[in-house]
C-alpha positions in Angstrom: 134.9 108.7 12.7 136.7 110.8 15.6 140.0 112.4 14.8 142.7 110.8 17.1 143.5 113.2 20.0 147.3 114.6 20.3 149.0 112.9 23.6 150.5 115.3 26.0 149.7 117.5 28.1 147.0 120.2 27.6 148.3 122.8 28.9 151.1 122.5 27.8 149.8 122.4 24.0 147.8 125.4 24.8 151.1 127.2 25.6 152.9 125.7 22.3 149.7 127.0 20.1 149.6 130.6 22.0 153.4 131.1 21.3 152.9 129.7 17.4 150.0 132.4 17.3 152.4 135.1 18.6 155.1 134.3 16.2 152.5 134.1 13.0 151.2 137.2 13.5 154.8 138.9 14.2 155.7 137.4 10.5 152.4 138.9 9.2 153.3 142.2 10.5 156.9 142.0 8.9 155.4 140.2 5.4 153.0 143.0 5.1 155.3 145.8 6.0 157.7 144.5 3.3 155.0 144.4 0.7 154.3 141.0 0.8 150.6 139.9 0.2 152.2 136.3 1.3 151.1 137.6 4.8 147.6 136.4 4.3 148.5 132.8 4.8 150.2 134.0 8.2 147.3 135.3 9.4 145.3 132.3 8.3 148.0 129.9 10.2 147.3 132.6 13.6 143.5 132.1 13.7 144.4 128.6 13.5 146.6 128.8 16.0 144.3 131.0 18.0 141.7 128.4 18.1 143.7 125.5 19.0 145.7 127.4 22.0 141.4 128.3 23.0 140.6 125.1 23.0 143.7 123.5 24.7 143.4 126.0 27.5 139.5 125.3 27.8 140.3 121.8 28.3 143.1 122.3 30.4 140.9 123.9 32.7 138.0 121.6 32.7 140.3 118.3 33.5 
């Protein structure tokens, strides 16, 4: 069973997922600074991020 595939614009969501992975790991930065061990999950939530802006661009440039 294939996983439906997000309508829009690739790169365009490449873009969305590489800003999202900027600003996750700016709140990682700040939660661990503060003390915060919450700050895990923020880096968890950039590699995701990371991955999907990757794979967004790839496709972007193969279409």
């Amino acid at each position: 069973m294939s996983s439906p595939a997000p309508t829009g614009n690739p790169r365009r969501l490449a873009s969305y997922a590489a800003v999202l992975c900027l600003l996750t790991a700016v709140a990682a930065v700040v939660s661990f600074t503060q003390g915060h061990w919450l700050g895990i999950v923020w880096v968890l939530m950039a590699g995701l991020s990371s991955n999907m802006a990757w794979y967004y661009g790839r496709k972007a440039r193969a279409a």
